[in-house]
N, C-alpha and C positions, 0 to 999 in steps of 0.2 A: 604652651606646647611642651609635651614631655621632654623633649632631644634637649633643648633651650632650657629646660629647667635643670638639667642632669647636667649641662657643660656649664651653667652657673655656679652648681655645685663643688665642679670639677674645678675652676676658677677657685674661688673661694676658699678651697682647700690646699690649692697651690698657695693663692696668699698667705696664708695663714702657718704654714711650715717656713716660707720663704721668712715670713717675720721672725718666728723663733730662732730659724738657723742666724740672722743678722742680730740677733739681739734685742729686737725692737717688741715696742707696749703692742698686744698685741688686745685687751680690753675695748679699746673702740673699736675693731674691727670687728669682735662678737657683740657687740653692743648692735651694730648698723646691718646683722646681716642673723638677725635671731630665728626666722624664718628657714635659714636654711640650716640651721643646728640641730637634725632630726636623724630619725633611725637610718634613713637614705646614707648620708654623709656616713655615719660609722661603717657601714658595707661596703661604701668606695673610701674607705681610709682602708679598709682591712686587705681588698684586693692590693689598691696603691702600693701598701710595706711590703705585701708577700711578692708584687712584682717585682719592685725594686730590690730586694733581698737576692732573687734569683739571676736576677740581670749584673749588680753590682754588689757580688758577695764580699768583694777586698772593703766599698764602705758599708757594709750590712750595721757594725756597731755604731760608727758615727750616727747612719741615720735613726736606727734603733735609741740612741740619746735622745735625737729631736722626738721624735712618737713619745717619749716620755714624757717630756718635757712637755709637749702636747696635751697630753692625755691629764697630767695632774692640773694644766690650767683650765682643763673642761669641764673634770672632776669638779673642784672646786667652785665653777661658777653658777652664782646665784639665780641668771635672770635665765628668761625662756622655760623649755621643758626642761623639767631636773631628768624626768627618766630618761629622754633622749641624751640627756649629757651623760648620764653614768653610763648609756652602751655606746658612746661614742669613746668615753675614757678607758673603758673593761675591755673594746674591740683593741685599743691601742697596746694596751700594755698585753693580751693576752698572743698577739702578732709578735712583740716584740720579741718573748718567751722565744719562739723560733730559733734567734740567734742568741740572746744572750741566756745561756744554759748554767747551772750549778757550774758544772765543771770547768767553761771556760771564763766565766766571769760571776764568780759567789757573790760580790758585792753588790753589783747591779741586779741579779737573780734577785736577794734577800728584798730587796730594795722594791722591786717590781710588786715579789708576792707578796711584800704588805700592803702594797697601794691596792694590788689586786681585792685582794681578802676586804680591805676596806671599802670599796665600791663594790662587792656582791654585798657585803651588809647593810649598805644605802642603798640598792636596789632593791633588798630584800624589805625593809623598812616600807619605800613607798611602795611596793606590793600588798602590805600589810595593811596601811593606812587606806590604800583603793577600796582593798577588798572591804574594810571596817564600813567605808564611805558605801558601800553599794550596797553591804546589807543595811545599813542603817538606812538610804534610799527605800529599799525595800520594807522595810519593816515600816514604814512611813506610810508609802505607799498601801497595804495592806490594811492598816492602820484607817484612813480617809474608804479605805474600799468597805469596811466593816461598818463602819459609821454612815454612810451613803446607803450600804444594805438596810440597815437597821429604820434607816427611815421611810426607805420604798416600802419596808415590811408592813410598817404601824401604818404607812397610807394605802396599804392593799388593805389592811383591817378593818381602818376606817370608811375605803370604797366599799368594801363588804357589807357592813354595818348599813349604810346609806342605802345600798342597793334591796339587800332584803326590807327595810322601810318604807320604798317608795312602792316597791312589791305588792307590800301588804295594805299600803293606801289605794295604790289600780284595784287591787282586788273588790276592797271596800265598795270603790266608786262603782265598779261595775255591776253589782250588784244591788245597786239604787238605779232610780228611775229619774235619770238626769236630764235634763235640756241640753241644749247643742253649747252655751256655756262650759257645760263640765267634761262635756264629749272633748271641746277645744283641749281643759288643763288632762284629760286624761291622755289625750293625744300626745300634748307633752312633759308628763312626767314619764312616757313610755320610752320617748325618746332619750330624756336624759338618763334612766339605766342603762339604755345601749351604749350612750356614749360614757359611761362607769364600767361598763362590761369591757368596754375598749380597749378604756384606762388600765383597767384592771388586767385584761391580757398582757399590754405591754409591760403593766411593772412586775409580773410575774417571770417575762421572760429576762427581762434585767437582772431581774435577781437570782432567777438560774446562771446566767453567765458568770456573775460577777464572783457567784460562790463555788467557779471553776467545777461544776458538772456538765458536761464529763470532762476528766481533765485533758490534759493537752498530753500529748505523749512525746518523752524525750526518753533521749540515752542517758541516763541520770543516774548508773548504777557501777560498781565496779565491785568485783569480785574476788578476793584471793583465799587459796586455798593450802592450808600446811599441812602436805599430805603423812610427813613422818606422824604427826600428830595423828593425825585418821586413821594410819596403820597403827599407831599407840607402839612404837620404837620399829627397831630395823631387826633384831634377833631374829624375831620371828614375828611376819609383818600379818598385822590384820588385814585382809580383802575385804570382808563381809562387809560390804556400804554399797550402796549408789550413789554416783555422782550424778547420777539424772534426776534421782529422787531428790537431792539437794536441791540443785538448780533450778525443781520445779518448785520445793517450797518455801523459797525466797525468792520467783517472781510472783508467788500468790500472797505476800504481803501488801500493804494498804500503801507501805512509801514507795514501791518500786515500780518504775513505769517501764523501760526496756535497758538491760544488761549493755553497758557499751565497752567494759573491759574483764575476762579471767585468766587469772596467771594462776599457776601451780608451782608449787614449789618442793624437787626433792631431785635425790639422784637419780636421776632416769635410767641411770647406764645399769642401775640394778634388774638382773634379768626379772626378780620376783615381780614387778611393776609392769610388765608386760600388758597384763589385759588391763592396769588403769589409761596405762597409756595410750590405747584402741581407743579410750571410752573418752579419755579428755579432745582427743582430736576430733571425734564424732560431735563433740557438745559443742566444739570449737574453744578450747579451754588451750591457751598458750601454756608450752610447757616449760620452764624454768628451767634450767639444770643449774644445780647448787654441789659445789664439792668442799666441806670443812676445810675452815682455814687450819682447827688444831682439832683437837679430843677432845676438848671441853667445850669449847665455842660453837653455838648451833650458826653455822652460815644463813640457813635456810630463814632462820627468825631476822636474822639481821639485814639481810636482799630482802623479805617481805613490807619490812616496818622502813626502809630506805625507798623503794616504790612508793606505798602509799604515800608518805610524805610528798615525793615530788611531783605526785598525780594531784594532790588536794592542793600544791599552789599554783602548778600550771596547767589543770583542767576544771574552771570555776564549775562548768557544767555537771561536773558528776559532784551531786548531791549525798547520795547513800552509799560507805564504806562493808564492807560486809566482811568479816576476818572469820575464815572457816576454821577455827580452831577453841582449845579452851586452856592453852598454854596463857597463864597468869603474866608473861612476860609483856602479853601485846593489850594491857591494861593504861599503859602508862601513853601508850599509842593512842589507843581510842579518848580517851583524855585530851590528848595535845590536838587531835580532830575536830574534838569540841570548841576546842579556841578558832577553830578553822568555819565555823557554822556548821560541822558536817554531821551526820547523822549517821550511826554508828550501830548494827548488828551484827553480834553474834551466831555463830553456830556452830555446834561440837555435840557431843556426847553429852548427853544428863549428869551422867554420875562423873562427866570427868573434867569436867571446866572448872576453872576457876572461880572461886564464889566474886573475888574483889571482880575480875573483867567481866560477870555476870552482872555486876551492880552498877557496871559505867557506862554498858551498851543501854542504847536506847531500846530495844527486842532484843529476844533471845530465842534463837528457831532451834530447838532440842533435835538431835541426831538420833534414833532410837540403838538405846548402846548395845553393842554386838553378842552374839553369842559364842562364845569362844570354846571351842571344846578341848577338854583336859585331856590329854594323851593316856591311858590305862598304864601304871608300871607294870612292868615286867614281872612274871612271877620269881621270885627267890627259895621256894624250896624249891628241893630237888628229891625225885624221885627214888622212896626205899629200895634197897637191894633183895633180892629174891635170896632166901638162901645160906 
């Protein structure tokens, strides 16, 4: 029963503080009770501190020591679920953060964020290692599927083969002047085409499924788009695009089944951007707002390439990255994608992309580049005088 599993929990976690506070071994008691050492327990360990922190804020640090001391013996243990132990450990020490701050305790602070730092990078490890595990599932999978195809193929060929033979034998016989003998074998050689015509149906439709026509539709896509790049700088911003025109020529690609994320990324608060910003809410294009950290440092490149990254380890589903630009910077992006299984197109301007990020994406959907018209100077003579 859920209540009874949740007050065992509850139980458990009482013990298991009561031991650390006393001093006691506290390995046999996670040994006997491995079952309950899961993602649950770290959500009622996180509510538990933050209660007790508001209730008894004079012992907030005392018991902030024990959650440490907690947390590093969870960290560290071998047996049961490792990923349940690192959000049970990262749940502990990120609660403790609460009260023990820089300013009122720097030792224990320092102390925390490396333990901290060291359990995202073992959580981020076995994320790695999942994800390695499931594409290589995959690829296996795929693998037995092609092989399986290839042989319903050569026995549809070979039914084929049989069927047009026996074909041409009925024909033969019927064409002769038989006794009720040959009448019998013509009876059934007729039969056994039909049941080749059968066979033959079904392995044809097998092998349509298997080689995923038509395919299955998912959200499988996400989208970002660097608009400074599209207006090609902020002086004097280019307009002259479609963002609908885009958006349609990157769902008519072959890897793209349906759009499940687009950010845009610029100043919004600039008034010239006005009518993109009608058009991206129309498309349903989330709009970013990006304000430079300095002069030199493009914010916008660095909030795009920080999304994708934490889209591509915590949404396995979206397959296809699409980066609307042809700033050379986001090269080194689509690259690191690549170690991610992801598949990676471009789209920008022709003449203005970058040849290396043109070389990394998997496609390249060309922007037709703009026509910009040159302003007439001014005339500088001046008019003779009469006279």
């Amino acid at each position: 029963m859920p209540n009874e599993a949740a007050n065992q929990e509850q139980t458990f976690l009482m013990d298991l503080l009561k031991a650390i506070y006393q001093n006691q071994e506290i390995y046999p008691l996670l040994q006997h009770n491995l079952s309950k050492i899961n993602d649950n327990l770290a959500l009622m360990l996180r509510k538990w501190v933050s209660d007790r922190f508001a209730q008894e804020p004079t012992k907030a640090i005392n018991i902030a020591r024990v959650i440490v001391k907690l947390s590093t013996i969870i960290q560290g243990f071998e047996q049961g679920n490792r990923a349940s132990n690192l959000e049970i450990a990262i749940a502990g020490y990120e609660t403790v953060l609460q009260v023990c701050t820089h300013q009122a305790f720097p030792r224990e602070w320092d102390i925390v964020q490396q333990a901290l730092v060291t359990a995202y990078q073992q959580r981020q490890q076995i994320f790695s290692r999942n994800m390695a595990e499931l594409r290589e599932q995959t690829v296996q999978t795929q693998s037995q599927i092609n092989i399986l195809t290839e042989k319903l193929q050569q026995e549809l060929k070979q039914a084929n083969l049989q069927i047009n033979g026996l074909t041409t034998v009925i024909t033969q016989l019927e064409h002769k002047e038989v006794n009720s003998e040959f009448k019998t074998e013509i009876a059934s050689l007729i039969a056994e085409v039909q049941n080749l015509k059968q066979r033959q149906v079904c392995v044809e439709q097998f092998t349509t499924t298997t080689n995923g026509s038509p395919k299955t539709e998912q959200f499988n896509i996400a989208i970002f788009y660097d608009i400074e790049n599209l207006t090609m700088g902020r002086n004097n911003p280019n307009l002259n695009f479609s963002l609908k025109q885009i958006q349609t020529d990157i769902e008519n690609t072959t890897q793209v089944n349906k759009i499940a994320i687009q950010c845009a990324y610029a100043d919004w608060s600039d008034s010239r951007l006005k009518l993109l910003k009608n058009e991206i809410q129309e498309l349903g294009i989330e709009a970013i707002q990006i304000f430079d950290y300095s002069y030199k440092r493009n914010a916008a490149d660095m909030q795009l390439a920080i999304d994708v990254m934490e889209l591509a380890q915590s949404r396995p589903t979206l397959q296809v990255f699409v980066i609307v630009s042809g700033d050379g910077a986001f090269a080194a992006l689509a690259k690191k994608l690549h170690e991610y299984g992801k598949t990676v197109i471009g789209c920008a301007y022709e003449g203005q992309i970058n040849r290396i990020l043109k070389s990394v994406c998997d496609r390249f959907i060309p922007i037709p580049d703009p026509q910009i018209q040159i302003p007439t100077p001014p005339s500088t003579l001046t008019p003779l005088k009469r006279g």
